[in-house]
PDB file of N, CA, C and O in Angstrom, chain B, residues numbered from 101:
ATOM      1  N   UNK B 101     142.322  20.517  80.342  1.00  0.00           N
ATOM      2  CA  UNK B 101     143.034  20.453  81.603  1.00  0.00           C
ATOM      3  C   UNK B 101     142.284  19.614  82.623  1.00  0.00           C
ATOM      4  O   UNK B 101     142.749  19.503  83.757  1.00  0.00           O
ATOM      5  N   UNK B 102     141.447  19.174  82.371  1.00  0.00           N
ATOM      6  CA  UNK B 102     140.193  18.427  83.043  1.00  0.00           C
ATOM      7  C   UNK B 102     139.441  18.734  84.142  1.00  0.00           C
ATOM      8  O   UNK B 102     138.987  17.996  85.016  1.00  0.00           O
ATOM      9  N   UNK B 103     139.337  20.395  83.925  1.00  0.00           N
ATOM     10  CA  UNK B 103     138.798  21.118  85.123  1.00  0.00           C
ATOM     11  C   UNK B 103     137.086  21.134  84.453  1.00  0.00           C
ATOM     12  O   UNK B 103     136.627  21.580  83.401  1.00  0.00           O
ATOM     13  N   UNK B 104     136.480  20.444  85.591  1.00  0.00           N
ATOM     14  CA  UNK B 104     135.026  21.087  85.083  1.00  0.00           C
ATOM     15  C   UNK B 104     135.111  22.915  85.207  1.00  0.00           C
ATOM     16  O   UNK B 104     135.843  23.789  85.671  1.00  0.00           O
ATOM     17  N   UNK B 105     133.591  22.729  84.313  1.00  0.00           N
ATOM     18  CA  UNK B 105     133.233  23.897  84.016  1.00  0.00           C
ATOM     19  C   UNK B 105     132.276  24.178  85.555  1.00  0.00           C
ATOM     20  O   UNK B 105     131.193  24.577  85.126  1.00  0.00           O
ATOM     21  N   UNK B 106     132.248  24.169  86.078  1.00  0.00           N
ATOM     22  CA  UNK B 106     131.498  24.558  87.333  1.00  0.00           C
ATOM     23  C   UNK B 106     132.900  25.524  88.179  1.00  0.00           C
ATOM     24  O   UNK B 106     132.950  26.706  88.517  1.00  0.00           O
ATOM     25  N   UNK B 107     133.886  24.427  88.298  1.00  0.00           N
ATOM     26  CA  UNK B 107     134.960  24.636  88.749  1.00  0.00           C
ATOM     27  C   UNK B 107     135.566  25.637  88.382  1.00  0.00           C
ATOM     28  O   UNK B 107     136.156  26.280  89.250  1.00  0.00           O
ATOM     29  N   UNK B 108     135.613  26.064  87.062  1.00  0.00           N
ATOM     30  CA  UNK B 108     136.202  27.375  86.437  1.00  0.00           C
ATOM     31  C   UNK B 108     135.664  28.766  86.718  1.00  0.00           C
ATOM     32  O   UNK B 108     136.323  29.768  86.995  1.00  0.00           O
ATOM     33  N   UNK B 109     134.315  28.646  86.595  1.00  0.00           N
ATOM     34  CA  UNK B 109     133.287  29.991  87.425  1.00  0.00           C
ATOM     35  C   UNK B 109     133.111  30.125  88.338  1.00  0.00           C
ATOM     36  O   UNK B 109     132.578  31.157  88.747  1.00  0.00           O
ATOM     37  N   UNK B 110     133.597  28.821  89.362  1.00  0.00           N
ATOM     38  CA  UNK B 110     133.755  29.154  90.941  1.00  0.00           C
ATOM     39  C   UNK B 110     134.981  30.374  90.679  1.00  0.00           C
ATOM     40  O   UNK B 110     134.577  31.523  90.853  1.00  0.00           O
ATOM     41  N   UNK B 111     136.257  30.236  90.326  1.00  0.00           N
ATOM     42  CA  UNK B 111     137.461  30.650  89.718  1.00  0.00           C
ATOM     43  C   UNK B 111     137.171  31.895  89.677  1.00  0.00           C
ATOM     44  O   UNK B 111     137.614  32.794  90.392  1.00  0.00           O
ATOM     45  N   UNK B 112     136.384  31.954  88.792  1.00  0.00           N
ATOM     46  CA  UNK B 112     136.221  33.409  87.976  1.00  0.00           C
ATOM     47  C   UNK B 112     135.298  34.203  89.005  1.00  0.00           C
ATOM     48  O   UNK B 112     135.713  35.355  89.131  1.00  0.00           O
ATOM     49  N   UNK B 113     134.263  33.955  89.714  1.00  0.00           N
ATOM     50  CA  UNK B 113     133.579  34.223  90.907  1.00  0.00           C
ATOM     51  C   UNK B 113     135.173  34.657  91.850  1.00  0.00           C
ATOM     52  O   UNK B 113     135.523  35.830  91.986  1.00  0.00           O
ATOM     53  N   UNK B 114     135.652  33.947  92.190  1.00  0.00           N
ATOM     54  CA  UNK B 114     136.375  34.361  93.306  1.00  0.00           C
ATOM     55  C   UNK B 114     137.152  35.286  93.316  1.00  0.00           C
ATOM     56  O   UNK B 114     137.431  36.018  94.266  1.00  0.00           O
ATOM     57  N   UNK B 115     137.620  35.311  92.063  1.00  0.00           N
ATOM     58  CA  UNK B 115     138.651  36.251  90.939  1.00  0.00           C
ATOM     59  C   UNK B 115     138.172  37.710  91.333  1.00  0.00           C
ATOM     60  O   UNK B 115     138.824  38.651  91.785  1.00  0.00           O
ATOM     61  N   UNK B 116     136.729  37.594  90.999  1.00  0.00           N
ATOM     62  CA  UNK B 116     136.157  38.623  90.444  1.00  0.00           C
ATOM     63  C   UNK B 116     135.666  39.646  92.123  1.00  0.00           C
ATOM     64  O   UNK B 116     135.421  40.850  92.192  1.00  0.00           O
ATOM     65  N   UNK B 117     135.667  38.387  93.516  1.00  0.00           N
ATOM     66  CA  UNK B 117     135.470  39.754  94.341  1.00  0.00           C
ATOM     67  C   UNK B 117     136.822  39.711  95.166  1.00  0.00           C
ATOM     68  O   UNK B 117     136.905  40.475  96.128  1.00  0.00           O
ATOM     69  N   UNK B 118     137.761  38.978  94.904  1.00  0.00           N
ATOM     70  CA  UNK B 118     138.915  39.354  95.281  1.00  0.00           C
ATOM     71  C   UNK B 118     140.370  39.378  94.753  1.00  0.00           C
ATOM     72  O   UNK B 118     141.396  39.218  95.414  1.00  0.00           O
ATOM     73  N   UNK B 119     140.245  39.615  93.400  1.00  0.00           N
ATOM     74  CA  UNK B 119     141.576  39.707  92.342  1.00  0.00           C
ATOM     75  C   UNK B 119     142.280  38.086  92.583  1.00  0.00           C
ATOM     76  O   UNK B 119     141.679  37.014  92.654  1.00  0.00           O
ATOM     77  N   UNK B 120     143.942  38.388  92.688  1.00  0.00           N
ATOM     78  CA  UNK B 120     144.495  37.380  92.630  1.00  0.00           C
ATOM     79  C   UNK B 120     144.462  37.180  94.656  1.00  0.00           C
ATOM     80  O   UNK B 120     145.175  36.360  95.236  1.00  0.00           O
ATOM     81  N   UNK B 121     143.950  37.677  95.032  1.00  0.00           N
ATOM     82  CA  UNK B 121     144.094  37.240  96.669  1.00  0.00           C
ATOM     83  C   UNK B 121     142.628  36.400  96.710  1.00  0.00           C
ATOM     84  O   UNK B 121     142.513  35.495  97.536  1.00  0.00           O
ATOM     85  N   UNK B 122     141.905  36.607  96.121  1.00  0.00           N
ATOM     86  CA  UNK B 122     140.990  35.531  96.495  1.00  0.00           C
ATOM     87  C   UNK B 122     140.783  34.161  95.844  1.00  0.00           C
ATOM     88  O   UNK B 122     139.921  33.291  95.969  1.00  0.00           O
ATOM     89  N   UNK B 123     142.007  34.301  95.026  1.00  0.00           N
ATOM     90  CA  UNK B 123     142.531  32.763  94.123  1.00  0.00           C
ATOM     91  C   UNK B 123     143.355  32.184  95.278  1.00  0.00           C
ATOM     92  O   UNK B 123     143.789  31.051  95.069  1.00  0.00           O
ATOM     93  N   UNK B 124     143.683  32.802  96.574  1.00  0.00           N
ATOM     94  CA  UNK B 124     144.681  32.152  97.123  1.00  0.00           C
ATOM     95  C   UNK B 124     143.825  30.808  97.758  1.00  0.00           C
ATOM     96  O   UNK B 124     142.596  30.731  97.728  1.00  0.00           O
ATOM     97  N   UNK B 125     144.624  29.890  98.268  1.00  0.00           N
ATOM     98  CA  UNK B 125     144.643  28.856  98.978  1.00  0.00           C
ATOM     99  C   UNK B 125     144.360  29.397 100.699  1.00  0.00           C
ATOM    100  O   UNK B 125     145.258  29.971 101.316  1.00  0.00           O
ATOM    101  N   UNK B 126     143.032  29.120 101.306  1.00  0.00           N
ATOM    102  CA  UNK B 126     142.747  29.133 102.760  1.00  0.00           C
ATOM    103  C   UNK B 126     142.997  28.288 103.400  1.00  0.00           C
ATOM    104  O   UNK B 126     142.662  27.117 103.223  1.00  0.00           O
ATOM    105  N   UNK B 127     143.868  28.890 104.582  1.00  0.00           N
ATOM    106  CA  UNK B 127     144.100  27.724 105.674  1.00  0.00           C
ATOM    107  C   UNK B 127     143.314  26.264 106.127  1.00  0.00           C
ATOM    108  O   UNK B 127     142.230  25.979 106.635  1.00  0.00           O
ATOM    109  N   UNK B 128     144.113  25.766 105.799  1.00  0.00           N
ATOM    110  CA  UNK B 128     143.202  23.879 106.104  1.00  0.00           C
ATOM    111  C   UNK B 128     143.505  23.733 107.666  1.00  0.00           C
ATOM    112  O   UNK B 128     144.500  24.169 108.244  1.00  0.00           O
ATOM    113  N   UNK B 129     142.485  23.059 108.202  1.00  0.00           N
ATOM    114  CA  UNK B 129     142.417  22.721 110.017  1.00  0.00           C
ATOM    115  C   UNK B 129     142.610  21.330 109.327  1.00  0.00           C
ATOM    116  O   UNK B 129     142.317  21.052 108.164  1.00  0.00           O
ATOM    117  N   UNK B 130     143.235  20.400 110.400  1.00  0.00           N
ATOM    118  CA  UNK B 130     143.337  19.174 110.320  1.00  0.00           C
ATOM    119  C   UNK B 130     145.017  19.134 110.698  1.00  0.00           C
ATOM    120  O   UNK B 130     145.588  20.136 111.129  1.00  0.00           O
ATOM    121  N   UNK B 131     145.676  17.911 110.487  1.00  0.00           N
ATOM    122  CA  UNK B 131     147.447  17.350 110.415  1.00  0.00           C
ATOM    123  C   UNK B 131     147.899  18.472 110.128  1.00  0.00           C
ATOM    124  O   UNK B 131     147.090  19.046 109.399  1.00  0.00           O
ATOM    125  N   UNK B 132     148.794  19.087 110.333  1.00  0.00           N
ATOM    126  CA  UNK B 132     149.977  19.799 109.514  1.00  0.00           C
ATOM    127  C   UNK B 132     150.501  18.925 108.267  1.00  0.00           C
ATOM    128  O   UNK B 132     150.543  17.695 108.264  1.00  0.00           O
ATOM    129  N   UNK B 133     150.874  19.723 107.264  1.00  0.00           N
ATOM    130  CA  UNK B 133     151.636  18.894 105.809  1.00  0.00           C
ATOM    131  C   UNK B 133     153.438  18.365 106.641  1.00  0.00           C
ATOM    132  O   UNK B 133     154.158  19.000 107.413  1.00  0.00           O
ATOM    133  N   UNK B 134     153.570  17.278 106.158  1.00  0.00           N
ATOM    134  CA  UNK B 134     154.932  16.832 106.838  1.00  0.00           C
ATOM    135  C   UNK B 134     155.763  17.031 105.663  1.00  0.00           C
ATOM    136  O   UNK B 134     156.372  16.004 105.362  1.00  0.00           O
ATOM    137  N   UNK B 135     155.925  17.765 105.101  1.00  0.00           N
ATOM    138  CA  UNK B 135     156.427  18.149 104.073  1.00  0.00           C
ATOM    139  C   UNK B 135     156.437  19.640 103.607  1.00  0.00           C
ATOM    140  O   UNK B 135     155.464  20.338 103.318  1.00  0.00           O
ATOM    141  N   UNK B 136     158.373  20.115 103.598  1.00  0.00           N
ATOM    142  CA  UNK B 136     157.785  21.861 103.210  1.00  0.00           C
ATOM    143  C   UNK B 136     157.325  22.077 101.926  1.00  0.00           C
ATOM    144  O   UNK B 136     156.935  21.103 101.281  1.00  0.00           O
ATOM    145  N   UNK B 137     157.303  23.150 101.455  1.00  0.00           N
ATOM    146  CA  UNK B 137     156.796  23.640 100.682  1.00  0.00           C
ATOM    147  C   UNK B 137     158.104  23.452  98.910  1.00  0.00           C
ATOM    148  O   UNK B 137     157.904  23.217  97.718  1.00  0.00           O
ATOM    149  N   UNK B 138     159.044  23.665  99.575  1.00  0.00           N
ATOM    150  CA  UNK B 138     160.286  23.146  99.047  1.00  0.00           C
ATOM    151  C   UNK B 138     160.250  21.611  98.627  1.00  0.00           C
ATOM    152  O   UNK B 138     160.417  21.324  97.442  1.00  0.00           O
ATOM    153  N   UNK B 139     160.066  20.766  99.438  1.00  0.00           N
ATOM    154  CA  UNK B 139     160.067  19.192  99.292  1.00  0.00           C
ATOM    155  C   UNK B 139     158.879  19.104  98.245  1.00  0.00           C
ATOM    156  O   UNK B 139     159.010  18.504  97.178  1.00  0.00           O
ATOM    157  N   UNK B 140     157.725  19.736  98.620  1.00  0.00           N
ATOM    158  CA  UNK B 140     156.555  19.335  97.160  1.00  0.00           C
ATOM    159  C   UNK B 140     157.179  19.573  96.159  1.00  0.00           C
ATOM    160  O   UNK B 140     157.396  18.603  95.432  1.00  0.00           O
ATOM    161  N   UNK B 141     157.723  20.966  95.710  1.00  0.00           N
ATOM    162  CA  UNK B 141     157.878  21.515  94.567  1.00  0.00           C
ATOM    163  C   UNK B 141     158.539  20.705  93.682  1.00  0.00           C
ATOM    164  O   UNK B 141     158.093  20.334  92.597  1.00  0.00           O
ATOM    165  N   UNK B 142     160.046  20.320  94.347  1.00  0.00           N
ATOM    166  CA  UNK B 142     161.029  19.450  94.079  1.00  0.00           C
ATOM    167  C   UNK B 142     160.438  18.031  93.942  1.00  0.00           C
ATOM    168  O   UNK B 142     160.983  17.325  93.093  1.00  0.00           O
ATOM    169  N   UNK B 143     159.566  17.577  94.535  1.00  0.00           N
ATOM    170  CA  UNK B 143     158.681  16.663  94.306  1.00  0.00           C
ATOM    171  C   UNK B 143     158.334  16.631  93.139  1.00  0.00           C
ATOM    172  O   UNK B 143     158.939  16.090  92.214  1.00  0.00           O
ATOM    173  N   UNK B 144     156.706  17.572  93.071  1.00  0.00           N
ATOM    174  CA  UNK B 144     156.177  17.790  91.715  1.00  0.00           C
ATOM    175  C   UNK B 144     157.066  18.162  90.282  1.00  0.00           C
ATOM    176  O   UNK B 144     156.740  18.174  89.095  1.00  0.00           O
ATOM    177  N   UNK B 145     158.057  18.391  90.836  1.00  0.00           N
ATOM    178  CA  UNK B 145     159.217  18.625  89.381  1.00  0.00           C
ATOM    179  C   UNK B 145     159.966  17.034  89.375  1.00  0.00           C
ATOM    180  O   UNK B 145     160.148  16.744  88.193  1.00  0.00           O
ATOM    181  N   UNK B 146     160.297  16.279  89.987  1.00  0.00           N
ATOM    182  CA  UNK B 146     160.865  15.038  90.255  1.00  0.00           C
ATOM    183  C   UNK B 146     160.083  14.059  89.289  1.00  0.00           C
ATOM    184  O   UNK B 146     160.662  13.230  88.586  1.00  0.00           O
ATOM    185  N   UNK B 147     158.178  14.301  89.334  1.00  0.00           N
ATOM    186  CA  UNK B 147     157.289  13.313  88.868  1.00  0.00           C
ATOM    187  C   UNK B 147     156.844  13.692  87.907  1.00  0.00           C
ATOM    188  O   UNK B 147     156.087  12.894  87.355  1.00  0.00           O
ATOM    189  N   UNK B 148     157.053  15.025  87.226  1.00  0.00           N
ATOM    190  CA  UNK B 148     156.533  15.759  86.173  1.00  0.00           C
ATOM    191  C   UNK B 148     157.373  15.871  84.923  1.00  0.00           C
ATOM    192  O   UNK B 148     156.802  15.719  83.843  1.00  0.00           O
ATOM    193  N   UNK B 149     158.568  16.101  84.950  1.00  0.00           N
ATOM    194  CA  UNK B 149     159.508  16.685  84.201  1.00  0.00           C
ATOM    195  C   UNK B 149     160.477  15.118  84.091  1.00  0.00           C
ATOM    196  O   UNK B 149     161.378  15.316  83.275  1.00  0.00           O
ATOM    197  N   UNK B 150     160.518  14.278  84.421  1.00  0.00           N
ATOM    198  CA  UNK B 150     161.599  13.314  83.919  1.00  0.00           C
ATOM    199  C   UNK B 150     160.857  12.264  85.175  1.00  0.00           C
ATOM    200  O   UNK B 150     159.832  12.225  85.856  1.00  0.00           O
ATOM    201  N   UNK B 151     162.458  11.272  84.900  1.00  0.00           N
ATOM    202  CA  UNK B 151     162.426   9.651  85.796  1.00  0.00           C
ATOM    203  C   UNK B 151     162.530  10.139  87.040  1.00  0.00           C
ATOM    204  O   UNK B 151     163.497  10.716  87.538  1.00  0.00           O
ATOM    205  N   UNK B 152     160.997   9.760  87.751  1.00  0.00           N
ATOM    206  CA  UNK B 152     161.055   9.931  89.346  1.00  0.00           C
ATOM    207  C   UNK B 152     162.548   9.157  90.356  1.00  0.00           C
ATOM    208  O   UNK B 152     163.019   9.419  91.463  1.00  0.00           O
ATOM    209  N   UNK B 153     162.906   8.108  89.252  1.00  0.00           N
ATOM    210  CA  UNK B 153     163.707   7.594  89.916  1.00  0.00           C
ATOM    211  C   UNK B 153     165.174   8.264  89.999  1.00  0.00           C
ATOM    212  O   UNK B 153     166.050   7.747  90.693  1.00  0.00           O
TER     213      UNK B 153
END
């Protein structure tokens, strides 16, 4: 999957002192995403699964 192995025991570390809530994603400071959450998905299924076009 081309995840280093460092990267995976961070994973398993985080896993391990906070189940699946500490796998979550923490708030980013910076731009807001101009894009909902809806538009990625449909996105990432658009470029993944068939012709983006």
């Amino acid at each position: 999957m081309g995840m280093s192995a460092r990267t995976v025991f961070r994973w398993l570390v985080w896993f391990s002192t906070g189940s699946y809530e500490g796998l979550k994603d923490n708030p980013k400071s910076g731009r807001p995403r101009k894009i909902t959450e809806e538009m990625a998905q449909w996105l990432y299924n658009a470029v993944t699964m068939g012709n983006p076009k």
